[in-house]
C-alpha positions in Angstrom: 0.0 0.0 0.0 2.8 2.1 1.0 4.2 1.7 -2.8 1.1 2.4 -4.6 0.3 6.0 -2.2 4.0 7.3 -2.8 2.8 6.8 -6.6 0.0 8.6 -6.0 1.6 11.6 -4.1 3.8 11.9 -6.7 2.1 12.3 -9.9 -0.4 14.7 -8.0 2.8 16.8 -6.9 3.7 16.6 -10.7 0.4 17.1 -12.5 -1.1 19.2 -9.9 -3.0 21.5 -12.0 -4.7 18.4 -13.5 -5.3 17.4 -9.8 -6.7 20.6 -8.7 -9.0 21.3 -11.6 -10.2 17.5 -11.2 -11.1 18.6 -7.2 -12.7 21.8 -8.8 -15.0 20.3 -11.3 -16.0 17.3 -8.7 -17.4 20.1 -6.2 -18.9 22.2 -9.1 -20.6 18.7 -10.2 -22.1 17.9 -6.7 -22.9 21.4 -6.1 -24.9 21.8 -9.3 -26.5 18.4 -8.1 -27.2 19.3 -4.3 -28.8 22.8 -5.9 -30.8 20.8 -8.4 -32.0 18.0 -5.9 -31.1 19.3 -2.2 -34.0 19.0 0.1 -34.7 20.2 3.9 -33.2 17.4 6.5 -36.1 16.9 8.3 -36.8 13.7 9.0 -38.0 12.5 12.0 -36.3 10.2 14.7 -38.6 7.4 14.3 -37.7 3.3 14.2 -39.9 0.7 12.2 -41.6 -2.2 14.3 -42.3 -0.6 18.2 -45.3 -0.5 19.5 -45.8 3.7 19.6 -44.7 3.7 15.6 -47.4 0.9 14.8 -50.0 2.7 16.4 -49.5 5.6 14.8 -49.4 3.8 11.6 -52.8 2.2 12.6 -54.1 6.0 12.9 -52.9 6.9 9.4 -54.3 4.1 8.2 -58.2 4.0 9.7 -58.4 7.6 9.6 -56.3 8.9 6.2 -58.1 12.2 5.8 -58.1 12.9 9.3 -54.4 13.7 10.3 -54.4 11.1 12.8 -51.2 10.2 13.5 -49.9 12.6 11.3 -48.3 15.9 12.4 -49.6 18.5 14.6 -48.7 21.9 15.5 -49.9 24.0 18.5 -51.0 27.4 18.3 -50.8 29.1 21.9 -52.4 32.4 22.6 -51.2 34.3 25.8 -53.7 37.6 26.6 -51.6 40.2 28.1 -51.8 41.2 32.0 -55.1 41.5 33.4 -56.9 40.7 30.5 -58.5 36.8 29.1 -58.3 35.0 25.8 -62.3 34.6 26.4 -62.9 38.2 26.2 -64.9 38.9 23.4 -62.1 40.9 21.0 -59.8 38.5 21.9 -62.0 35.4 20.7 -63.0 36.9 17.9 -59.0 37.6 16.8 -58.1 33.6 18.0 -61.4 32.5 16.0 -60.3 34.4 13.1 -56.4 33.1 13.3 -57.1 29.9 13.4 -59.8 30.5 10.1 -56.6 31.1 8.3 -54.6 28.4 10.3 -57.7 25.8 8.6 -57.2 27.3 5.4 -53.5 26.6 4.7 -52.3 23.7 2.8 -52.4 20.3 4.0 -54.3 21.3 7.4 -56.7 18.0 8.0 -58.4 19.8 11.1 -58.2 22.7 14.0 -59.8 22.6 16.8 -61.6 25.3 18.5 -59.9 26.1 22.3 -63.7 27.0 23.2 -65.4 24.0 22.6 -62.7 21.7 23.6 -62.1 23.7 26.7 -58.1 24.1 26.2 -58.5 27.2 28.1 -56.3 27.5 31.1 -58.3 28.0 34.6 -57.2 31.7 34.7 -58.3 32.1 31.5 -55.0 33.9 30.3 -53.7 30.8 27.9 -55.4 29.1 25.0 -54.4 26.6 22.9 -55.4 25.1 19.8 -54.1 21.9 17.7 -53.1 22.0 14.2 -53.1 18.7 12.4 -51.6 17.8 9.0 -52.7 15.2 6.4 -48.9 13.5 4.6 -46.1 13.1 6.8 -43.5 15.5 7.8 -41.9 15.4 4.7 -44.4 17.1 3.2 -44.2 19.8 5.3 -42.3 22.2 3.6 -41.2 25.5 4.4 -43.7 27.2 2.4 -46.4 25.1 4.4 -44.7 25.7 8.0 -44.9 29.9 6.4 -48.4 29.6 6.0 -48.9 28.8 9.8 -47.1 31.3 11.2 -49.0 34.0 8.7 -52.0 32.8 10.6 -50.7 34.3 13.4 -51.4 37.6 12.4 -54.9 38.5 13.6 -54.7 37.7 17.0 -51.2 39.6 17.2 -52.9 42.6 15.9 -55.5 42.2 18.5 -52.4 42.6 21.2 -52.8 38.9 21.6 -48.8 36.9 22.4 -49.0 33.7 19.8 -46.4 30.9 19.7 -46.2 28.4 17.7 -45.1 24.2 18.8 -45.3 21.1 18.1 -43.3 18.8 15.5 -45.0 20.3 12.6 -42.7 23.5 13.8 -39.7 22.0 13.9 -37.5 24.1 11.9 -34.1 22.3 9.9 -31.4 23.1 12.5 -28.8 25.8 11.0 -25.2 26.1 11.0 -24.0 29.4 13.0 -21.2 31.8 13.1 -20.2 29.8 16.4 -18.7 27.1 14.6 -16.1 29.7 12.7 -14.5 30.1 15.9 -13.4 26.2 16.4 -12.1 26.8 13.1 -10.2 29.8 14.0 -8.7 28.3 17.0 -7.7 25.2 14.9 -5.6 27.6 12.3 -4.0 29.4 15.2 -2.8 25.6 16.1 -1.7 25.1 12.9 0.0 28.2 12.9 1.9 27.5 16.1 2.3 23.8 14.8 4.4 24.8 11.3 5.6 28.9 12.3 4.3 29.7 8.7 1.6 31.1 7.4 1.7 29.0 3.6 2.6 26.0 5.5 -0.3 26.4 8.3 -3.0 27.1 5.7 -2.7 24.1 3.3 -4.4 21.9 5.7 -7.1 24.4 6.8 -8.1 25.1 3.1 -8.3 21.7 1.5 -10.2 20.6 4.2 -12.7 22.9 4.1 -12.1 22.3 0.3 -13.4 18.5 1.2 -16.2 19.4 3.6 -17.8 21.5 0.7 -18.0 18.6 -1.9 -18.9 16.5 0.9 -21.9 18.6 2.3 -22.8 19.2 -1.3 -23.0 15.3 -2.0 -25.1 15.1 1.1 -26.9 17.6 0.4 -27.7 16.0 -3.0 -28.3 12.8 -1.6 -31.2 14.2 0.6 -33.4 13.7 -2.5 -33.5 10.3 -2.3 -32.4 9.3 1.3 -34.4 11.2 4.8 -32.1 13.1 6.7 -32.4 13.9 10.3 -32.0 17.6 11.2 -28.9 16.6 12.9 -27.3 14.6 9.9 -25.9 17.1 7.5 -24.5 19.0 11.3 -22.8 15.8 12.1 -21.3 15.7 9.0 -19.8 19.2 9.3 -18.1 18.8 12.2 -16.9 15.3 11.9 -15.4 16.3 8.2 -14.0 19.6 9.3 -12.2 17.9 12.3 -11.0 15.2 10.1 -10.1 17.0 7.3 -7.8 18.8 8.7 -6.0 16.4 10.9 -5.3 14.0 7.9 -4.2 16.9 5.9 -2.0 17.7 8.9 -0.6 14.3 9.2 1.0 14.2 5.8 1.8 18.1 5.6 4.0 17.7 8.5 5.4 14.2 7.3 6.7 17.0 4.3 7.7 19.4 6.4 9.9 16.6 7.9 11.1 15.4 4.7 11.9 18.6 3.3 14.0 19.3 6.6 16.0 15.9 6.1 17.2 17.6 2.2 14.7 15.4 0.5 13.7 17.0 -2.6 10.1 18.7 -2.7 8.3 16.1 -4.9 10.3 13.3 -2.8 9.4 14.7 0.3 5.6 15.2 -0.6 5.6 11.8 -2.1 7.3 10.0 0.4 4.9 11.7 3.1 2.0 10.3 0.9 3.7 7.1 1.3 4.4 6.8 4.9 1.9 9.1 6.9 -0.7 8.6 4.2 -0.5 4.8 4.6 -1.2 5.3 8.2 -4.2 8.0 7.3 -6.0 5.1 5.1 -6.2 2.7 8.1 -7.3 5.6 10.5 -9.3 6.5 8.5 -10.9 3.3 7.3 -11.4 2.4 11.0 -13.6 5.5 11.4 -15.6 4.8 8.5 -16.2 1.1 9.3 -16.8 2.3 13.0 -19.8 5.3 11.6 -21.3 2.4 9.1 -20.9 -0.1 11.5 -23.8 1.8 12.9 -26.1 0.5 10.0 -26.2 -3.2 12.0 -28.5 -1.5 15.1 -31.6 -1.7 12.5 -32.5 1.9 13.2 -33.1 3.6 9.7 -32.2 7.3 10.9 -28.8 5.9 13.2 -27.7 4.8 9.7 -28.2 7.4 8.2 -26.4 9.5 10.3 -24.0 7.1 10.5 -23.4 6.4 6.8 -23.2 10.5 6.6 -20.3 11.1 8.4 -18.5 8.0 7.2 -19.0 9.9 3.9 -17.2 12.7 5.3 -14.4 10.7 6.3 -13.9 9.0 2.9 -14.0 12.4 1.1 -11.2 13.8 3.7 -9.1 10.8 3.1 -9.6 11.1 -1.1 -8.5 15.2 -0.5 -5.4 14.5 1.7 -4.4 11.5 -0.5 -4.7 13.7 -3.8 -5.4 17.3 -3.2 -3.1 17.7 0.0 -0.1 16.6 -2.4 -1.1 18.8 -5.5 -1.2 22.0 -3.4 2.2 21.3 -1.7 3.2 20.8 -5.3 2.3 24.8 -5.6 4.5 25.7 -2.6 7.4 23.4 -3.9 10.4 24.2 -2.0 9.2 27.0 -0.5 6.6 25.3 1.5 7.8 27.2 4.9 7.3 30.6 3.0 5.7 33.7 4.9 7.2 32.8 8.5 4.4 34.5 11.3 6.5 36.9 13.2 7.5 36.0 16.5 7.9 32.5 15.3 10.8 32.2 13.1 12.8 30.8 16.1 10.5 28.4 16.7 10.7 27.1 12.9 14.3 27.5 12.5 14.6 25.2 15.8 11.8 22.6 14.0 13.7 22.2 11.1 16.9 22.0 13.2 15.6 19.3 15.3 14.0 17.0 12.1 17.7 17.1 10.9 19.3 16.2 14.6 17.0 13.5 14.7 17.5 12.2 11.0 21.1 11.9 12.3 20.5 10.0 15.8 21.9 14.1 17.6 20.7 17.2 19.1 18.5 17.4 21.8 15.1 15.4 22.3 11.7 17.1 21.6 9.5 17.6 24.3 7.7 14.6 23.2 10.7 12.0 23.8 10.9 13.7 27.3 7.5 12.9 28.3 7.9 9.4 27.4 11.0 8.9 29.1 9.3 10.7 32.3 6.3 8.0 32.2 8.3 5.1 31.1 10.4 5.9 34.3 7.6 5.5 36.8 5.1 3.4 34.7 2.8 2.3 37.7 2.5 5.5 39.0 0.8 7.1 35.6 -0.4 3.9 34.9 -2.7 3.9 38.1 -2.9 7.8 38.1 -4.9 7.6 34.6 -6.7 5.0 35.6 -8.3 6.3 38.8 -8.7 9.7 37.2 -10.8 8.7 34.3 -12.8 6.1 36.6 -13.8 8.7 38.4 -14.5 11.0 36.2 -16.6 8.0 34.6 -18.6 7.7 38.2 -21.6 10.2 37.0 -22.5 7.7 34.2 -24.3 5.2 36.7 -27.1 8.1 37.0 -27.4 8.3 32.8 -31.3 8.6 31.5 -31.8 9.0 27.5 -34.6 10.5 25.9 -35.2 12.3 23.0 -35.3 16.7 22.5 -38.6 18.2 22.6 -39.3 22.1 22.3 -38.1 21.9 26.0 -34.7 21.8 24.9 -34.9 24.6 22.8 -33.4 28.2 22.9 -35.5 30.6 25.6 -35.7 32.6 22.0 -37.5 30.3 19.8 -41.0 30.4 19.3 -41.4 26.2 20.3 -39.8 27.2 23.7 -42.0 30.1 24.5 -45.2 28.1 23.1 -43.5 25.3 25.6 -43.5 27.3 28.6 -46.7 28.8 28.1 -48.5 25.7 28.0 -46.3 24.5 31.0 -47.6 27.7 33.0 -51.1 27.4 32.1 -51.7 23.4 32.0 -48.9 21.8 33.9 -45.9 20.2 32.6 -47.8 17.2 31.1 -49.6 19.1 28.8 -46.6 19.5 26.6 -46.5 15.0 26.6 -49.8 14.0 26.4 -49.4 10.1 25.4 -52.1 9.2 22.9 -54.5 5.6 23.6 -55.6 3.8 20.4 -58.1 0.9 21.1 -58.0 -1.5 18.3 -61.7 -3.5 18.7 -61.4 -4.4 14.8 -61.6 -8.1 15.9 -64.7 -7.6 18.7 -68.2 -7.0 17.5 -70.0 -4.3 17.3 -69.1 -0.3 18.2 -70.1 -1.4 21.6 -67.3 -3.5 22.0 -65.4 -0.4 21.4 -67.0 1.4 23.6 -66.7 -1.3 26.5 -63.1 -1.5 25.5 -62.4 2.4 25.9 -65.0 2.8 29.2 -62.5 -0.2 30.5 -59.1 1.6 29.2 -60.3 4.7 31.3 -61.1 2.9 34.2 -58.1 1.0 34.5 -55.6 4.4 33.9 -57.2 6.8 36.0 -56.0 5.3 39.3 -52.3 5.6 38.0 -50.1 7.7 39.7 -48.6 10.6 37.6 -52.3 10.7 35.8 -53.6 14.5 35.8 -56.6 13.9 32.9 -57.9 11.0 31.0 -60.1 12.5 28.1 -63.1 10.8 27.0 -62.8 8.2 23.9 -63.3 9.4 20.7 -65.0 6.6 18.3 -64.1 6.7 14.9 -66.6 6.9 12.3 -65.8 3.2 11.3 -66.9 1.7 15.0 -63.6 0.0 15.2 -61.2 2.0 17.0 -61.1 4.8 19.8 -58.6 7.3 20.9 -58.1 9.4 24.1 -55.2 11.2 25.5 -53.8 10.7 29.2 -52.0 13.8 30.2 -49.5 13.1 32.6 -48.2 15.6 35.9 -44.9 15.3 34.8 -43.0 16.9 31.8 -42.6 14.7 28.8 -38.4 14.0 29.7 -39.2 13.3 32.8 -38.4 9.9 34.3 -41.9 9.7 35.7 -43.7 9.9 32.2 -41.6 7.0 31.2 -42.3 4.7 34.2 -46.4 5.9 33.7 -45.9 4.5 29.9 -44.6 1.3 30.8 -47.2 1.0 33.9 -50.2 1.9 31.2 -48.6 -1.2 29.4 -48.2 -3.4 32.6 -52.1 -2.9 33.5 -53.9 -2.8 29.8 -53.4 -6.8 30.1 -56.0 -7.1 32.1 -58.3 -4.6 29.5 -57.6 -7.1 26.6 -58.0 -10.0 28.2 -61.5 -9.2 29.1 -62.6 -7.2 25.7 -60.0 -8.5 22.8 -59.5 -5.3 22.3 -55.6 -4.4 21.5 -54.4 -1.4 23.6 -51.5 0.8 21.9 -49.8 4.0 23.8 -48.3 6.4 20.9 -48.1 10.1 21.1 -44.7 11.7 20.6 -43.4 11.0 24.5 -44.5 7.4 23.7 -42.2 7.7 20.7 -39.8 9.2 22.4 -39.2 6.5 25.3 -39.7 3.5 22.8 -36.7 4.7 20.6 -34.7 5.2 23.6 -35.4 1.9 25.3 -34.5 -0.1 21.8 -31.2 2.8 21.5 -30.7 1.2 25.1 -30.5 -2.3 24.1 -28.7 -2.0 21.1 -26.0 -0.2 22.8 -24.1 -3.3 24.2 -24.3 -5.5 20.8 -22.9 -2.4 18.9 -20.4 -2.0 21.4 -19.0 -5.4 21.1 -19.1 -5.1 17.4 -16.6 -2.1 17.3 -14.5 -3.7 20.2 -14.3 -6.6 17.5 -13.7 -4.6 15.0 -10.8 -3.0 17.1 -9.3 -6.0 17.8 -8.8 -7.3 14.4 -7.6 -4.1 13.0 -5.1 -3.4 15.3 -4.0 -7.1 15.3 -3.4 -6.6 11.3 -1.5 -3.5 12.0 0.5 -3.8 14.9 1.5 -7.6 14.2 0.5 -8.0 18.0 -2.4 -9.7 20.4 -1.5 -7.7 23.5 -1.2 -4.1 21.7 -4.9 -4.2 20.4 -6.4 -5.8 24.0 -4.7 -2.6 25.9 -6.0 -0.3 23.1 -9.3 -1.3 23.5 -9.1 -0.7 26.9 -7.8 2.9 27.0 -10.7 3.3 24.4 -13.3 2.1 27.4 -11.9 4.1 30.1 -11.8 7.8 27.6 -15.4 6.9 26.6 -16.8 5.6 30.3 -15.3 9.0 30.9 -16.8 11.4 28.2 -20.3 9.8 29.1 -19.7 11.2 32.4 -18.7 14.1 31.7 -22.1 14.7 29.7 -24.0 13.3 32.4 -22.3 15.8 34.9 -22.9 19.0 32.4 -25.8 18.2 30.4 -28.1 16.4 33.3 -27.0 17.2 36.6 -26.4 20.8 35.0 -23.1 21.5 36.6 -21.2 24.0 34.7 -23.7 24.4 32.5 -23.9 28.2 32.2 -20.0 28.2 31.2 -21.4 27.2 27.3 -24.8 28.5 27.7 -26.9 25.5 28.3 -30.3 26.6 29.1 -32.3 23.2 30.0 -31.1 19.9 31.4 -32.6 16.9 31.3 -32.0 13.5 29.5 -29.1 12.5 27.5 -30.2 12.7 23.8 -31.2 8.3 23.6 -28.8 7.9 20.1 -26.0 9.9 21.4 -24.4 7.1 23.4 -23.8 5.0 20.3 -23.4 7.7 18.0 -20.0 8.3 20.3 -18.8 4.7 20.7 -18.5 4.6 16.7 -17.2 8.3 16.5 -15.0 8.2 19.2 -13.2 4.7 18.4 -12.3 5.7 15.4 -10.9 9.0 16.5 -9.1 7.3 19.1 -7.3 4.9 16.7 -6.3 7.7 14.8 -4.3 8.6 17.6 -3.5 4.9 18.4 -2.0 4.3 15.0 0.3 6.9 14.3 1.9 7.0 18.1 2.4 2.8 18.2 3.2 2.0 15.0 6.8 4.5 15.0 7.3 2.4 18.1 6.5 -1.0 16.4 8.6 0.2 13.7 11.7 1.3 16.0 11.3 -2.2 18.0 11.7 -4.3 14.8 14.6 -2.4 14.2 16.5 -3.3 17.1 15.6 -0.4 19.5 14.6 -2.2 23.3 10.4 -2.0 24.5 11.5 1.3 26.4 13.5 3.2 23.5 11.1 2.0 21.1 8.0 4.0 23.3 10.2 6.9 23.4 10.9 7.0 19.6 7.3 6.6 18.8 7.2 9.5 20.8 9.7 11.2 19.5 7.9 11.2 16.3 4.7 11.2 16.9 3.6 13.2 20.1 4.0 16.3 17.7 1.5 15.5 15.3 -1.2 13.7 18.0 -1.1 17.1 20.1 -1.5 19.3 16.9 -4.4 17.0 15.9 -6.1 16.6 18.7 -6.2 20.1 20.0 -7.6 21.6 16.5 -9.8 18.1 16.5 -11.4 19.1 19.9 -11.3 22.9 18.4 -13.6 22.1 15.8 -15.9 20.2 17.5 -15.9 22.7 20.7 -16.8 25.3 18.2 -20.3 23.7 18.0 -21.0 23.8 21.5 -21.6 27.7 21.5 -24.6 27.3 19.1 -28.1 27.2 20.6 -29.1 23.7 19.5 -29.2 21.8 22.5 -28.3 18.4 20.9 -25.5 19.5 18.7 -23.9 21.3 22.0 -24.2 17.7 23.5 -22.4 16.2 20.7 -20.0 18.9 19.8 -19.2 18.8 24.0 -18.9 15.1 23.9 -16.7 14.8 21.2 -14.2 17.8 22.1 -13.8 16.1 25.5 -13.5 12.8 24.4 -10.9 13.6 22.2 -9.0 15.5 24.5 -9.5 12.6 27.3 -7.7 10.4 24.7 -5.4 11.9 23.1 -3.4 13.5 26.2 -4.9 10.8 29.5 -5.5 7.7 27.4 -2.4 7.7 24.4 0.2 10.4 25.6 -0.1 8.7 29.1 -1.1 5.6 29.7 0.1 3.8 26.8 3.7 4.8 26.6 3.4 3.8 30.8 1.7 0.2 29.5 3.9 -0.2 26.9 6.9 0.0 29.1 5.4 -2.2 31.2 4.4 -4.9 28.9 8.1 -5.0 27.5 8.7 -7.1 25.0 5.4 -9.0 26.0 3.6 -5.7 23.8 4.8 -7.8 20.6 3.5 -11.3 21.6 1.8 -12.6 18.0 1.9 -16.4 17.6 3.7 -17.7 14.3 0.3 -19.3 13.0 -1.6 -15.9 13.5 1.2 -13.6 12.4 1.8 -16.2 8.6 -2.6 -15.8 8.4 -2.7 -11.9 9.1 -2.2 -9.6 6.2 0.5 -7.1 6.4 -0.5 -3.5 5.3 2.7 -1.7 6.5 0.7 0.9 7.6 3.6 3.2 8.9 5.5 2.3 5.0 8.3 0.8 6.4 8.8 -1.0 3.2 8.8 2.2 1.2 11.3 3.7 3.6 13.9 1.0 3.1 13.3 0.9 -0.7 13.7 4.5 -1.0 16.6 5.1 1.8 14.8 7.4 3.9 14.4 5.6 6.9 14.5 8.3 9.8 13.6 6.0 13.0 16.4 6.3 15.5 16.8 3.0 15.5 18.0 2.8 11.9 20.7 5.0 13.5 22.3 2.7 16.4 21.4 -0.2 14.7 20.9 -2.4 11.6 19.5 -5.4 13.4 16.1 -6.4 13.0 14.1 -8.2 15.5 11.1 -11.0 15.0 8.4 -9.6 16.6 7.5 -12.3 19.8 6.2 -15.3 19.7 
């Protein structure tokens, strides 16, 4: 592989206009298609097959022109101080709002606040429901327009209207926040190279990769349902990676170029080596993100096929675009030194030419390891009591799913939220919705019988406020009526009242065959979550699988991939603290603006095991593999940790602080689920990059000896070799720049 990559660095160094125009016309092409067939992401979190989707299938299906099941939308009216929505001007302007509201496209039904009494007892709050015929799809902007032009009567009346529900919910939007992860990841790069030319390359083929790649998704949309959430996800995980495999092999040239290597040997050569090592990072990411696809939940897929996406087209850009641009710099790829940092490059290419030759003094890097590798135990048991604690919050975790709750005090959903919370109680904002199937009893009075018994049997519950009478549908074989819980629809209560309503309604069937569903979006919301729940564990052995085998293939090793995986367990039972402790308990919450607590979002917890494992062997793979390399080269277990080091610990920290840059640049936005994942991710990285790799492996390693290298001869003749770090193409080449090619031109057999 190694081979083939330097062949492919080097014609894009040599036919770089060719390259660049290629990359040119490929994001004109996909952004002519994503303008041509680009739709809103807007599909809903939703999963095939539980009992709360059925149901609301069932709706659809007895009831088509109804809107049952379909969405709705809330219109609140507020009447100002000292004044009530039933005065007569007021009803007249609510009465003629909601006129308009019946009139728009695709609206199935409104109902009147004064016949169905959804006045509040103070009569200061009113609130009508909006339902839609279709499915949320069909709820474009233009439609969503015509709703809130509705408002407009009872506004001019001096009425306050919001607007809620999921027909509301509005595509979420990237912000000028995220420009400011991106700023602080160029002021790394800056620091990183001490030239301006030298730190931008990375920055602007990146962003050069995120634009095809949004573009392609964006395309996609047409034929695939996006979440909200999806095309953000995508953003973040492409910028972050974008740059750091751009960084990898930029740096790998700046190296190169320090050692007197030519400019189009240096840039192919770093395509080579560091790009070798960028394909298997980044093809653990990608299988990680589309492992994802095995959970059977259609929008975790997505989501997860999405940012794989991302990663491939980062990979593609630093494999081909990365070394077509340096082939613009040429020599002068250190051009436009930032002042106040020519030192600090003179010393960088100084020290890549001591350490070429075996001299000079060691990088900070090789100092750290030789300070862990000297007290092993000590870091070794340090790490691993500080991230198990860290970790401790995680036995409290609860998952659920965003409502309007969740939302910015700004939006319209949150104030329509709060008003209803005010004038109703919390449970009016999670009513759960009871559909009694009789189609197999006889007779509308078996429905009846059925619904009278479904009432009786729920009104005792705790946690019940209301229990509305059954509606009978016009084909005498189903009913509906709502339960309207005390507590808020996140609230661990709701959940325990949904599976109690399921726990008692066995007694109701057994006496009417009657079929008893519980739907309604909190129903919806807690069903996804429990199957998110149980999937979590199989996914999570899949990756550690996963993780096993790849890092078997590349590290020629059984032990190396065991104590990987485990550093990978204690950074994420850490990270899932640490968003436990912020965005649950609330603790710090006000240092990144978070509004509302409450649950953990229910997909995040396996959206980060693929994310984060992936990252993590990024990290993984270019720190142990110098060391691999240095150990079959002669160097002892401890040398070989502190030349992996020595070549490596630059790069990691570079990466994983404009990494955690990028994604901490989405935690100042307003969206409360893309804080959580921006957060989540930022930390996580940071946890293992500097606690879990620049720690606790070097102190394992050293630990382990030459037990680290332990492959048995069957395993290690059936296991392919990918020379991931291109020690092959080194040798062939005569560039070999490990320092122990300098003491020594034995080469060991790995153990066993």
């Amino acid at each position: 592989m190694a081979t083939f990559l330097y062949r492919v660095g080097r014609t894009a160094f040599r036919r770089r206009w060719t390259f660049i125009g290629s990359w040119f016309l490929i994001l004109l092409a996909l952004g002519g298609l994503a303008g041509a067939f680009g739709k809103s992401a807007d599909a809903q979190l939703s999963i095939p097959g539980v009992e709360s989707v059925e149901a609301t299938e069932l709706l659809q299906d007895r009831l088509p022109d109804s809107g049952a099941g379909g969405p709705t939308a809330r219109m609140v009216f507020a009447a100002p101080d000292g004044a009530k929505v039933t005065d007569p001007a007021y009803q007249a302007a609510i009465m003629e709002s909601l006129a308009a509201a019946g009139s728009a496209e695709l609206v199935a039904s409104v109902s009147d606040p004064f016949e169905t009494q959804t006045v509040s007892q103070d009569g200061q709050i009113a609130y009508a429901t909006v339902s839609y015929s279709g499915t949320f799809e069909d709820l474009t902007p233009e439609v969503q327009d015509e709703l809130v032009a509705a408002e407009q009567p009872a506004e001019d009346a001096g009425l306050q209207v919001e607007l809620g529900g999921e027909a509301t919910q509005a595509t979420a939007e990237q912000s000028a926040t995220e420009i400011i992860g991106v700023g602080v990841a160029l002021i790394v790069l800056v620091v990183t190279f001490g030239s301006l030319l030298a730190a931008g390359l990375p920055l602007i083929t990146a962003l050069f990769g995120v634009g095809a790649g949004m573009a392609g998704v964006t395309a996609l949309s047409s034929v695939v349902d996006l979440t909200s959430t999806a095309p953000t996800l995508g953003l973040m995980i492409g910028l972050a990676v974008g740059i750091d495999y751009a960084l990898f092999i930029a740096i790998r040239h700046q190296e190169n170029l320090a050692q007197g290597m030519p400019a189009h040997e240096a840039a192919a050569t770093a395509v080579g080596t560091a790009g070798s090592a960028v394909v298997f990072a980044g093809a653990t990411v990608m299988i990680a993100l589309a492992g994802l696809a095995v959970v059977g939940i259609p929008f975790l897929t997505t989501m997860g096929l999405v940012a794989a996406g991302m990663v491939a087209m980062a990979v593609l850009v630093a494999l081909t675009l990365v070394p077509a641009v340096l082939g613009l710099a040429g020599e002068r790829f250190s051009r436009w030194p930032v002042p106040g940092l020519k030192k600090r490059q003179a010393n960088l290419a100084a020290q890549a030419q001591e350490n070429a030759a075996g001299e000079g003094k060691e990088p900070f890097g090789a100092r750290w390891a030789r300070i862990v590798t000297r007290r092993p135990v000590a870091f070794l048991l340090a790490g691993i009591i500080g991230t198990g604690m860290m970790a401790v919050p995680v036995l409290g975790l609860e998952l659920g799913l965003p409502d309007d709750g969740n939302l910015a005090e700004t939006t319209t959903q949150r104030k329509a939220y709060d008003l209803l919370a005010d004038g109703f109680g919390k449970g009016f904002n999670g009513p759960l919705t009871l559909v009694i199937d009789a189609q197999d009893t006889t007779g509308a009075g078996g429905v009846q019988q059925a619904a009278e018994a479904t009432v009786d049997a729920i009104t005792g519950l705790d946690n019940v406020v209301a229990v509305t009478p059954p509606v009978i549908t016009p084909g005498g074989d189903t009913a509906i009526l709502s339960v309207i819980p005390e507590s808020g629809p996140a609230a661990t209560e709701t959940k325990d009242l949904v599976h109690e309503i399921r726990e008692v309604r066995g007694d109701v069937e057994s006496a009417t065959g009657a079929d008893v569903l519980v739907t309604g979006n909190t129903a919806v919301g807690i069903d996804i979550s429990d199957k998110l729940t149980n999937a979590l564990p199989i996914f999570l052995l899949i990756v550690i699988g996963i993780s096993l085998v790849l890092l078997m293939i590349a590290f020629r090793s059984i032990v190396v991939p065991i104590k990987a995986t485990l550093g990978f367990l204690l950074s994420l039972g850490a990270t899932f603290g640490a968003l436990v402790f912020v965005f649950q308990q609330g603790h710090l919450a006000g240092l990144i603006g978070l509004e509302t607590t409450g649950p953990i979002i229910s997909f995040l917890p396996i959206l980060l095991v693929g994310l984060l494992f992936g990252l993590a062997m990024d990290y993984e793979v270019f720190l142990v593999s110098r060391m691999r390399e240095d150990y079959v080269h002669g160097a002892t277990p401890v040398e070989s940790v502190v030349g992996g080091f020595r070549h490596g610990a630059r790069v990691v920290t570079a990466a994983a602080l404009i990494m955690a840059s990028v994604f901490a640049g989405f935690i100042l936005g307003d969206d409360a689920t893309i804080k959580s994942i921006g957060f989540a991710l930022a930390f996580g990285v940071l946890i293992d990059a500097f606690v879990i790799r620049m720690t606790l492996v070097p102190a394992a390693m050293a630990l382990l000896g030459d037990k680290a290298w332990y492959l048995p001869a069957w395993l290690e003749r059936i296991l392919p070799n990918v020379d991931i770090e291109g020690a092959a193409l080194e040798h062939r080449t005569g560039n070999t720049t490990s320092a122990a090619d300098s003491d020594s031109t034995e080469v060991r057999q790995p153990v066993g």
